[in-house]
C-alpha positions in Angstrom: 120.4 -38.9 -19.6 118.6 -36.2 -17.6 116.0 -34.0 -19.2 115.1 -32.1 -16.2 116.1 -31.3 -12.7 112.9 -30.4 -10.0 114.5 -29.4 -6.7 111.8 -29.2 -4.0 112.8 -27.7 -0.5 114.8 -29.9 1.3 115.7 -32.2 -1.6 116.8 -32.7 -5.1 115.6 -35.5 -7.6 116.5 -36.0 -11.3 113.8 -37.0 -13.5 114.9 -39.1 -16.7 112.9 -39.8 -19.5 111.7 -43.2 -18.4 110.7 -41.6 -14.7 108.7 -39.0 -16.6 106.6 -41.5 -18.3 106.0 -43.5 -15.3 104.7 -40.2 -13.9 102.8 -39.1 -16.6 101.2 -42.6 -17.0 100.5 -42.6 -13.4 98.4 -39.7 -13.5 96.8 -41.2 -16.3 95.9 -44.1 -14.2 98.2 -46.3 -16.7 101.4 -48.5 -15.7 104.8 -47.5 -15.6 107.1 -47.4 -18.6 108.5 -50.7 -19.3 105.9 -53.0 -17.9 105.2 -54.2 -14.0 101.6 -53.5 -14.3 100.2 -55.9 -12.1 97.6 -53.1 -10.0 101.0 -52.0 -7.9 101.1 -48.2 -8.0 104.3 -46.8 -9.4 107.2 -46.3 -6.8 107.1 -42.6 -7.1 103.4 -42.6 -6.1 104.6 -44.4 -2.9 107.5 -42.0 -1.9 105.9 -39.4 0.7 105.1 -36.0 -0.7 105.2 -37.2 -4.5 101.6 -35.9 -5.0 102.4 -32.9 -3.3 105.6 -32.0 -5.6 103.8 -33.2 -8.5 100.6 -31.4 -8.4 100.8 -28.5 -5.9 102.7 -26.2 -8.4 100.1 -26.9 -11.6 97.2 -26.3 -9.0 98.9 -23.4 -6.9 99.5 -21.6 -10.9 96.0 -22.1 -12.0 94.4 -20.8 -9.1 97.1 -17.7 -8.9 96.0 -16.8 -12.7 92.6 -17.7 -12.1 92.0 -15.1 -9.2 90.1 -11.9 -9.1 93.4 -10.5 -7.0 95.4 -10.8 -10.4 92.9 -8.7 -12.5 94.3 -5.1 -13.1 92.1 -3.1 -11.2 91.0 0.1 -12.5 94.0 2.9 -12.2 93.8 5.8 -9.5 93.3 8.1 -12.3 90.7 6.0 -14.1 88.7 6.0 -10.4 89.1 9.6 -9.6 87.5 10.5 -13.2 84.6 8.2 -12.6 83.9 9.9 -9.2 84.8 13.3 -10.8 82.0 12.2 -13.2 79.4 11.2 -10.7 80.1 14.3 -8.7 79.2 16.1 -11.9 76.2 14.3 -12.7 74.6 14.6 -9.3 75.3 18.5 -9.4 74.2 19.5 -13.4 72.0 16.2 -14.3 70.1 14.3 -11.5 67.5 16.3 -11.5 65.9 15.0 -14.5 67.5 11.8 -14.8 68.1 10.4 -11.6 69.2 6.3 -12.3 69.7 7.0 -15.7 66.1 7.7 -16.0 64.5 11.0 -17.7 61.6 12.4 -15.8 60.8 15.0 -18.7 60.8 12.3 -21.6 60.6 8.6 -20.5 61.8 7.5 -24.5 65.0 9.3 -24.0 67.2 7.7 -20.6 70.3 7.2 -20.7 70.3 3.2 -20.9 72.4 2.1 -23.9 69.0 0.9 -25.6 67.6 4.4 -25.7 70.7 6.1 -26.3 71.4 3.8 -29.5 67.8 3.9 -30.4 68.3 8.2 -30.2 71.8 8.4 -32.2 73.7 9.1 -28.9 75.3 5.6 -28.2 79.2 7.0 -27.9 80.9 8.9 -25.7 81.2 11.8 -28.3 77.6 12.3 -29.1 77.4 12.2 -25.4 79.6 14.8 -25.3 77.6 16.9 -28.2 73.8 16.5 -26.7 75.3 17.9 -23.5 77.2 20.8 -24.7 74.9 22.0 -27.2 71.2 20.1 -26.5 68.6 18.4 -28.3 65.0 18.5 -27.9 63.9 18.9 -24.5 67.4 18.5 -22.8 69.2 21.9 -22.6 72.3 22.2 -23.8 75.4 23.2 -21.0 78.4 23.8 -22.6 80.0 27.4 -22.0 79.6 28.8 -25.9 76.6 26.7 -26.1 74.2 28.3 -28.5 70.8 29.1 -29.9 70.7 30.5 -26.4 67.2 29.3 -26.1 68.5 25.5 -26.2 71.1 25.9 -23.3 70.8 25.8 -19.5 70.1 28.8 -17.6 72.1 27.1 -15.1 75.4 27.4 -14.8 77.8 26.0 -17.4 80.0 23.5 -17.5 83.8 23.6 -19.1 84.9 21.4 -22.0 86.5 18.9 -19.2 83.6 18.8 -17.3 81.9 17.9 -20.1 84.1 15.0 -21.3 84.3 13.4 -17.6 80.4 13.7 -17.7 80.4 12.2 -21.1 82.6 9.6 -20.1 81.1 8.6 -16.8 77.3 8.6 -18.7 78.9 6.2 -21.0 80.5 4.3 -18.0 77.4 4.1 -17.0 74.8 3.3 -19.4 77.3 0.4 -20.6 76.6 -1.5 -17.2 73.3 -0.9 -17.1 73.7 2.2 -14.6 75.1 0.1 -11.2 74.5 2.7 -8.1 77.9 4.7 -7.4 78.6 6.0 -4.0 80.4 9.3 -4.4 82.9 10.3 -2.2 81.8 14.0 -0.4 84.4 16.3 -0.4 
């Protein structure tokens, strides 16, 4: 009785039960099913490319899962908000906080620690401070008031304002890793 069929290029072997466990205990560094023993290696292990057949697939699949090449990378679309996002940034927010820093209030970067300590550790309060302000920052959403909290600048637009929001976040989760920024 067969249980399985391996064809490898060039040539076909059955493997029965019996030649399975002599396999198997072979790896194992036991003997071969029904007895011999005797420090003789099992006849497979003797049979020219029988190491390569059996362990060449196993290996070959690990190392294909294992692999940075077989990690989604990030979509097109993902990348091109990112550097839609850092474009942003260096236009409307490097001035003050150039590497995540803050040159007007040290207490107040935009590393994860400061932004969790200051109730602005999510994308939407992200989003909120930079439309509308607090405290020293200005506020630059287009409809942003008290007028005396807001930018003089120009204003950004809702989207802006969300791929800003998102790419700060992006950001401040890794510790704020240096993007290069495609010119236009």
């Amino acid at each position: 009785m067969h249980l399985l069929q391996y064809v490898s290029p060039g040539s076909s072997a059955s493997i029965s039960p019996r030649s399975l466990a002599n396999k198997c205990n072979a790896v194992a560094g036991g003997t071969p099913a029904g007895g011999g023993g005797g420090g003789e290696p099992p006849r497979d292990l003797k049979r020219p490319g029988f190491l390569r057949a059996a362990v060449a697939p196993p290996l070959v699949a690990a190392l294909v899962a294992l692999s940075p090449l077989c990690l989604a990378p990030a979509s097109l679309g993902q990348t091109a908000d990112i550097q839609r996002g850092a474009v942003l940034f260096r236009q409307a927010c490097i001035a003050c906080h150039d590497a995540g820093g803050n040159i007007i209030q040290p207490g107040a970067t935009l590393f994860m620690k400061d932004l969790l300590r200051n109730g602005v550790g999510t994308e939407e309060e992200i989003y909120r401070v930079t439309y509308f302000g607090k405290g020293r920052m200005p506020g630059f959403g287009e409809n942003c008031t008290p007028r005396g909290q807001c930018t003089f600048g120009p204003r950004l637009q809702e989207e802006e304002i969300k791929e800003l929001a998102k790419f700060v976040k992006l950001q401040a989760d890794q510790g704020w890793p240096k993007i290069e920024i495609a010119e236009d």
